[in-house]
ZAVOSE-636031 format. One record per atom (N, C-alpha, C): atom name; x, y, z. Coordinates in steps of 0.1 Angstrom, whole numbers. Layout:
N
(CA; (X; Y; Z))
...
***
This chain:
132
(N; (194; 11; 16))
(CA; (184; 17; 24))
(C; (183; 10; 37))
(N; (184; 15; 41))
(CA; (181; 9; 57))
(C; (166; 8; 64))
(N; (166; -3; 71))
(CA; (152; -11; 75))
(C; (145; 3; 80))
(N; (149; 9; 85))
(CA; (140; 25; 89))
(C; (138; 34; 84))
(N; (142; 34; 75))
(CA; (142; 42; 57))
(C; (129; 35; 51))
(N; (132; 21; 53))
(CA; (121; 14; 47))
(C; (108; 19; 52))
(N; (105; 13; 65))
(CA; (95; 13; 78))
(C; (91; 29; 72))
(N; (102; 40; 74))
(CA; (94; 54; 70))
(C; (83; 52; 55))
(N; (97; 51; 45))
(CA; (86; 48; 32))
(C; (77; 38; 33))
(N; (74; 25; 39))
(CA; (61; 21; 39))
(C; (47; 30; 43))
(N; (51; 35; 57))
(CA; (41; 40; 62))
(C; (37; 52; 55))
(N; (44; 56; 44))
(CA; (43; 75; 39))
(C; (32; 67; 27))
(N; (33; 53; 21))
(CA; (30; 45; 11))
(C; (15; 42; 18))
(N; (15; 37; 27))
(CA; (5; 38; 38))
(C; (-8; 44; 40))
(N; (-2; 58; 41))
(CA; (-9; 71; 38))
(C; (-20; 75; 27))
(N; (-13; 72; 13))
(CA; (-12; 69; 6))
(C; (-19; 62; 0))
(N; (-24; 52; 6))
(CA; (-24; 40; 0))
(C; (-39; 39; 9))
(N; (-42; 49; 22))
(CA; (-54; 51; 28))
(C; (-64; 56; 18))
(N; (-57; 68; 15))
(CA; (-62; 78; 8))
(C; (-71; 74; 0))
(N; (-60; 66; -13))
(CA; (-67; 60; -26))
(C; (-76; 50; -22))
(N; (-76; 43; -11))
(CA; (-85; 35; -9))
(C; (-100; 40; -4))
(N; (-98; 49; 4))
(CA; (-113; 56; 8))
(C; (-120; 61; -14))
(N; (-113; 67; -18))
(CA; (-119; 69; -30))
(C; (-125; 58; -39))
(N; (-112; 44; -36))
(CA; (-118; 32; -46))
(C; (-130; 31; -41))
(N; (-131; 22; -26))
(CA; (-142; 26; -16))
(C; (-158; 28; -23))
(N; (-155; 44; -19))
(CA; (-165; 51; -21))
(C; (-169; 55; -35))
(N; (-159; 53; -47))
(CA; (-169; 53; -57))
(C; (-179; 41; -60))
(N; (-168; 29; -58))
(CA; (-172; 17; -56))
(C; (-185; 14; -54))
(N; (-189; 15; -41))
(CA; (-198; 18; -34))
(C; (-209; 26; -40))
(N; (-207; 38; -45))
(CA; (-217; 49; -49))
(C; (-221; 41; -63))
(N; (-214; 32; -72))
(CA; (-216; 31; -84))
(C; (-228; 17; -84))
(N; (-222; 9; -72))
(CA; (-229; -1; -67))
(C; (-242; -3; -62))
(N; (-240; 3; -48))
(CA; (-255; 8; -45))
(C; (-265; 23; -49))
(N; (-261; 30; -59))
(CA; (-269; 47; -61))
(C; (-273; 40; -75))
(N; (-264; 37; -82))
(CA; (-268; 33; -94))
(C; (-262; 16; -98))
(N; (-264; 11; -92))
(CA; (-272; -5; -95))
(C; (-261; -10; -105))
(N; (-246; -3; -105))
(CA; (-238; -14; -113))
(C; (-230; -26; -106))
(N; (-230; -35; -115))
(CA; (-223; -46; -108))
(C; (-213; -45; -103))
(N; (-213; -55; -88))
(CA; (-195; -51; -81))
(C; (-183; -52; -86))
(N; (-185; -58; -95))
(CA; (-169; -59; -103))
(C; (-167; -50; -111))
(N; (-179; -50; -117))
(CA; (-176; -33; -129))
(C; (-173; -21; -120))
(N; (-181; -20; -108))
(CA; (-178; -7; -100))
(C; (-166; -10; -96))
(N; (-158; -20; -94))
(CA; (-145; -25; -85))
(C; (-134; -20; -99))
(N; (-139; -22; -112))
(CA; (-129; -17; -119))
(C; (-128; -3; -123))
(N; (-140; 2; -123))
(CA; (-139; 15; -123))
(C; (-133; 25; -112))
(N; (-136; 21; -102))
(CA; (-130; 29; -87))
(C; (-118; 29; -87))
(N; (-115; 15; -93))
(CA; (-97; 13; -90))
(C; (-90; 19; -100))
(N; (-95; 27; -109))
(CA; (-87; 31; -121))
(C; (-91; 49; -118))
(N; (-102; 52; -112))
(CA; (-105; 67; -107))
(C; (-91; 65; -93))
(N; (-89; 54; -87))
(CA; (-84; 58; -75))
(C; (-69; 59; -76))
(N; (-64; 52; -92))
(CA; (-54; 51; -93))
(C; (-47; 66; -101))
(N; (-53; 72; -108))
(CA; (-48; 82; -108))
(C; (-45; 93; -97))
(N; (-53; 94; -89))
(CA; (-51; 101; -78))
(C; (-36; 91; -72))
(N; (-36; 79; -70))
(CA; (-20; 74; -62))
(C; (-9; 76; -69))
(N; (-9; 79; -84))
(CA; (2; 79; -94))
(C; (6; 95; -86))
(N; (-4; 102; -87))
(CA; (2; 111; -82))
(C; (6; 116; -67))
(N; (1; 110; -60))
(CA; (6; 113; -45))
(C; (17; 105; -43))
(N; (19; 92; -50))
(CA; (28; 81; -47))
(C; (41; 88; -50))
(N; (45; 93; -64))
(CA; (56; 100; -69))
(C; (58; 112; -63))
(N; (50; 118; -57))
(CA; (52; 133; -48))
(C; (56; 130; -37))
(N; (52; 119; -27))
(CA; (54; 117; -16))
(C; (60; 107; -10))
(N; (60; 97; -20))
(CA; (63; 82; -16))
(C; (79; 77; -17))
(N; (80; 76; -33))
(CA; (90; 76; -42))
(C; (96; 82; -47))
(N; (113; 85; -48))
(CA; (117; 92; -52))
(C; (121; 91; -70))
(N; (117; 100; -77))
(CA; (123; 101; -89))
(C; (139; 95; -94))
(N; (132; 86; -104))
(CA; (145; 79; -109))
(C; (153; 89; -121))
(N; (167; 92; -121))
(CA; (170; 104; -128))
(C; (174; 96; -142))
(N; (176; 84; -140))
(CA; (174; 73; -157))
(C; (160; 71; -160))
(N; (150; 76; -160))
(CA; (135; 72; -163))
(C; (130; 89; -166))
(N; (123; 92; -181))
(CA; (116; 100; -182))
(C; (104; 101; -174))
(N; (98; 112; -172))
(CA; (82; 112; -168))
(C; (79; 104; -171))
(N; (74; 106; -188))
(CA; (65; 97; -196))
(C; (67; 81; -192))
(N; (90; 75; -193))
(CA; (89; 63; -189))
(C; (83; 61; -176))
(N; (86; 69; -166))
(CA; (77; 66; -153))
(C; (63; 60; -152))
(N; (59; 68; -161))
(CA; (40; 69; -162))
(C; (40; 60; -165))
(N; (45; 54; -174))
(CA; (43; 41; -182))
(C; (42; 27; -174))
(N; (57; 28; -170))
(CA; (58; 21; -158))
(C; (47; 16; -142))
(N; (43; 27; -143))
(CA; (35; 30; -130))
(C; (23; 24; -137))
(N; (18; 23; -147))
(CA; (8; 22; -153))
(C; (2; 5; -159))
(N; (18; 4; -161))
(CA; (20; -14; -166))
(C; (19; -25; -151))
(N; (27; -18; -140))
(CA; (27; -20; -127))
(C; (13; -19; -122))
(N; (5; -12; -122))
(CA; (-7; -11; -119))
(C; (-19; -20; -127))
(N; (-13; -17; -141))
(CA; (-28; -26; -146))
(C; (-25; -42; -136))
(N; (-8; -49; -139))
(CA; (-7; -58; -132))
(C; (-17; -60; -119))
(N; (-17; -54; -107))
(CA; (-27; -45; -99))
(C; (-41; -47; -100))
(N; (-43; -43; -112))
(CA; (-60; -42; -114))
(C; (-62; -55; -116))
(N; (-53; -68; -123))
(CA; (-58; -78; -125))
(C; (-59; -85; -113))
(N; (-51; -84; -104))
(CA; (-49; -92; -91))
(C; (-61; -88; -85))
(N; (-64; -74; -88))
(CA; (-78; -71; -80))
(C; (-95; -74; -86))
(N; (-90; -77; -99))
(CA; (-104; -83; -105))
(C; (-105; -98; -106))
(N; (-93; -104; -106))
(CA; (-95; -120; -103))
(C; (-102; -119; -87))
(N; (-94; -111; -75))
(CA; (-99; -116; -63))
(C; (-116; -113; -61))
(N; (-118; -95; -66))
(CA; (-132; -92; -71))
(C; (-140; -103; -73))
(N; (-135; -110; -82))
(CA; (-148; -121; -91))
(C; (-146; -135; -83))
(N; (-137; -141; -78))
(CA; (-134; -152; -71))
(C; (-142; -149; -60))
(N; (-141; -140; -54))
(CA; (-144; -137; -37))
(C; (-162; -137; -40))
(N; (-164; -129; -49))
(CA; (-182; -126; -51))
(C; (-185; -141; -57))
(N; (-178; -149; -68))
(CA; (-184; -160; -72))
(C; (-188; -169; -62))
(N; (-174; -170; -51))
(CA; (-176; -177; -39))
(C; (-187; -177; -26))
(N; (-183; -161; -22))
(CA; (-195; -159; -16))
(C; (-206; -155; -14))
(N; (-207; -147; -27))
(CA; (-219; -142; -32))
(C; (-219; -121; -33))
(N; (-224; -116; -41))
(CA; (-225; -100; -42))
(C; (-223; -91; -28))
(N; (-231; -100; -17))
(CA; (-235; -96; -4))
(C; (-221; -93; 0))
(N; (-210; -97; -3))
(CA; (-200; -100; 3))
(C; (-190; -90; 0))
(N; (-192; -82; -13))
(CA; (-183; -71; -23))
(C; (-175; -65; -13))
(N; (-181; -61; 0))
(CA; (-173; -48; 5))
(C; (-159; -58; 12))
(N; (-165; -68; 19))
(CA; (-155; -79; 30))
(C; (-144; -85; 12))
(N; (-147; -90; 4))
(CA; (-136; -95; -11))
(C; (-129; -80; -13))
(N; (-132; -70; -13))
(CA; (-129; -61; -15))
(C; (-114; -52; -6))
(N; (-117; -54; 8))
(CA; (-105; -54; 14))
(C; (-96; -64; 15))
(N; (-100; -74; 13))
(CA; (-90; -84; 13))
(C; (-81; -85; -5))
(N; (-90; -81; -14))
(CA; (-81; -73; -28))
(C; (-76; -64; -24))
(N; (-77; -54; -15))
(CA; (-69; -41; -13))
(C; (-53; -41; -8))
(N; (-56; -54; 2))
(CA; (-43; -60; 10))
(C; (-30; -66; 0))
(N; (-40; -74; -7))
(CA; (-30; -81; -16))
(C; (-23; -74; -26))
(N; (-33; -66; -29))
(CA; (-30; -54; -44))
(C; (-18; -44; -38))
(N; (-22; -40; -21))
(CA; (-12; -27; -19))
(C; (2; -33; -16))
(N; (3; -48; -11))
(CA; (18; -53; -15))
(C; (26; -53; -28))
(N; (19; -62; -36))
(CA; (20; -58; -49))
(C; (27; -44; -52))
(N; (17; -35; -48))
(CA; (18; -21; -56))
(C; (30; -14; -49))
(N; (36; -18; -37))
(CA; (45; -11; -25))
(C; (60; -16; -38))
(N; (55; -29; -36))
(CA; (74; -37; -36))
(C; (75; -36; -49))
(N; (68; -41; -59))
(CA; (70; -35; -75))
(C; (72; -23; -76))
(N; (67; -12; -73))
(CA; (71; 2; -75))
(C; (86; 4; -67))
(N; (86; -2; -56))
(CA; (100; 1; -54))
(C; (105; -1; -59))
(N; (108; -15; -67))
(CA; (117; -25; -70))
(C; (120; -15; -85))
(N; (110; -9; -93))
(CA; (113; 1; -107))
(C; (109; 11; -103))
(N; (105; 18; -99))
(CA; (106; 32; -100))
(C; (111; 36; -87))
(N; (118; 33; -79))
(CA; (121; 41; -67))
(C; (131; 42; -68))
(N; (140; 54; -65))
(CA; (155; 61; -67))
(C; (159; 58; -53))
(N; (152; 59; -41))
(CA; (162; 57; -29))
(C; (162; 45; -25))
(N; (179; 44; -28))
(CA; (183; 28; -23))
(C; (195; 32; -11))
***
């Protein structure tokens, strides 16, 4: 695949990767401040509402189908790849709030987003993406 092949599929991952994040975001958010649950529990809930919505845009738009990988192994895949994911994002969640306090959820929260959407680009490439 060539560096411009790449650069395209980043940015399409990008997209992508906005998307799901306005939803982690905002459920986040709504779970946090409307109804008074803790930032981490809302941080794990959002990320698991926001991740089904990416399993599916990511495979539609992002990545191409591996023709050795069932659906189901896909999902699975995508899924083992992701919880990985959720844990990078609930260690930085709890690290970042222990450190600087609740006040701080939204600023720990993009800086999990960054780390998680590397993570989530170059592992899914690395298994489930067909174009090389």
């Amino acid at each position: 695949m060539s560096i411009k092949s790449l650069i395209a599929q980043f940015l399409k991952f990008g997209v992508v990767g906005v998307l799901a994040a306005i939803i982690d975001f905002g459920v986040m958010i709504l779970l946090h401040e409307v109804f008074g649950v803790d930032p981490v529990a809302a941080a794990a809930v959002s990320y698991v509402v926001s991740l089904m919505f990416n399993y599916w845009a990511s495979m539609r738009y992002v990545f191409r189908h591996r023709d050795d990988l069932s659906r189901s192994r896909e999902f699975v895949i995508f899924i083992v790849l992701s919880t990985i994911g959720f844990g990078i994002n609930e260690v930085v969640m709890w690290g970042g709030t222990e450190a600087l306090g609740d006040e701080w959820y939204v600023v720990v929260k993009f800086f999990a987003t960054a780390i998680v959407a590397l993570w989530n680009f170059f592992s899914r490439k690395k298994w489930l993406d067909a174009s090389e």
